[in-house]
C-alpha positions as CSV (number, residue, x, y, z in Angstrom):
1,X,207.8,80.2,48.0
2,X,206.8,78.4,44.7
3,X,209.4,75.5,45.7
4,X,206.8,75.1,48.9
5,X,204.0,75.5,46.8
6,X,205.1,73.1,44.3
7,X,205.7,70.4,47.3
8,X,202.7,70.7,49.0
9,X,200.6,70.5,45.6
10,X,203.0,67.2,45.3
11,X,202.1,65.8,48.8
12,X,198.7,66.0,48.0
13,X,198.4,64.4,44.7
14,X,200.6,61.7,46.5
15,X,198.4,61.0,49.1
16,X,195.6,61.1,47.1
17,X,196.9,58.7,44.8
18,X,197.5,56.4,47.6
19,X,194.6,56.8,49.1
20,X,192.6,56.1,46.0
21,X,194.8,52.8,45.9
22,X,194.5,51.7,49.0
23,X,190.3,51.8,48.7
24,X,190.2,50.3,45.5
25,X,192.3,47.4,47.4
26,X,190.0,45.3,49.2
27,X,186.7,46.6,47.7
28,X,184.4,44.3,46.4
29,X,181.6,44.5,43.7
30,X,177.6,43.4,43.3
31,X,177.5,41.4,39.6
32,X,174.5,39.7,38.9
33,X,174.7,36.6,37.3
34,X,171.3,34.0,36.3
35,X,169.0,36.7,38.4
36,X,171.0,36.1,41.4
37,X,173.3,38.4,42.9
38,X,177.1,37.8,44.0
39,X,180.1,39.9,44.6
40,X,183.9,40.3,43.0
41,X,187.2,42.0,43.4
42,X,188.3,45.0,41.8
43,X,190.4,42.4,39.6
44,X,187.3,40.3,38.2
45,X,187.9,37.8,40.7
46,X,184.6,36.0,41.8
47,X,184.7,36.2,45.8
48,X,181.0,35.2,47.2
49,X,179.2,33.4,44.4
50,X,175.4,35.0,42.9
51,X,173.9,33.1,45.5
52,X,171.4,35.8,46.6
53,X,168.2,37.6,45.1
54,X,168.9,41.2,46.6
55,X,171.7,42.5,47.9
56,X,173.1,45.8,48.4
57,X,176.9,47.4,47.7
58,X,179.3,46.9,51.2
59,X,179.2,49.5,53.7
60,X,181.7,49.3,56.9
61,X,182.8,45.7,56.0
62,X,178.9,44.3,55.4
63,X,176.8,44.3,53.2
64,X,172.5,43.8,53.2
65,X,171.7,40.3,51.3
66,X,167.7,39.1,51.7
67,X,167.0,39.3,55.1
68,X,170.5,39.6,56.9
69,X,174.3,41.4,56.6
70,X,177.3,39.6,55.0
71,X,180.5,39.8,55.6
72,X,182.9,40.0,52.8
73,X,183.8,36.1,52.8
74,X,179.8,35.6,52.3
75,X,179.0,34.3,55.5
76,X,175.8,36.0,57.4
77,X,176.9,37.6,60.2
78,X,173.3,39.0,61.5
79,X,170.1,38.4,60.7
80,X,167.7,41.3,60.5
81,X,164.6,41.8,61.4
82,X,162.3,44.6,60.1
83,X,163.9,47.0,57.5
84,X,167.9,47.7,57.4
85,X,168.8,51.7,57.0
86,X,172.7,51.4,56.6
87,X,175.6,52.1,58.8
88,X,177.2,54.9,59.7
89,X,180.0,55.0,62.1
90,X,179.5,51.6,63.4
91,X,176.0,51.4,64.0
92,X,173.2,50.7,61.5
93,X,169.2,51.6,61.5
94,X,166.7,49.8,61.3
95,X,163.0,50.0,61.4
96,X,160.5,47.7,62.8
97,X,157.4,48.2,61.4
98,X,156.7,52.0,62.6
99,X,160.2,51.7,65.2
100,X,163.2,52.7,64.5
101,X,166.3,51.7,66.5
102,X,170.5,50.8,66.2
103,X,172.4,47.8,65.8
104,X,175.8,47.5,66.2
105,X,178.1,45.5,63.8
106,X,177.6,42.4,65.3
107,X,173.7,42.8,65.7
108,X,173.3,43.6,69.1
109,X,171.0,46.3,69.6
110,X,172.4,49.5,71.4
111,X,169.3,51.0,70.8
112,X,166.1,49.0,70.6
113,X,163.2,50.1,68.3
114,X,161.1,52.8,69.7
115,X,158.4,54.9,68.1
């Protein structure tokens, strides 16, 4: 009994571990540099330059700079209109003056604003 104990305790630190890895892997990180904002890897590794006066952490692969998502090589992918509410499962919020409605990743509304 303790032998199964001992090996599921192991198999979870293990994946864990892993897991931990694998999301450090790939991530990327706002730095502000000269009042402008930019982003690196998790080894220090300058990927998009500070190029941009707001921006927010990445969330599902993008990332809220000014008034439009990035992708992680810096490129804008949409450009927002109205207020961005983050994504959740593929679709984001975001709120048009009193409306809120649901983009999808590529910007296409899949739900348009409504009161």
């Amino acid at each position: 009994m303790n032998k199964i104990i001992l090996l599921f305790v192991s198999l979870v630190v293990l994946v864990s571990t892993s897991w931990s890895q694998q999301t450090e892997e790939g991530r990327l990180f706002r730095i502000k540099q000269n009042g402008k904002y930019g982003y690196m890897d998790n080894t220090g590794n300058i990927v998009i330059e500070p190029q941009f006066y707001s921006a927010s952490g990445f969330s599902e692969g993008l990332a809220k700079v000014g008034a439009g998502l990035i992708d992680k090589t810096g490129k804008i992918v949409i450009k927002l209109q109205g207020s961005f509410l983050g994504f959740s499962e593929g679709l984001a919020g975001v709120k048009i003056g009193k409306k809120l409605g649901y983009i999808d990743k590529i910007g296409q509304y899949v739900w348009e604003p409504t009161k």
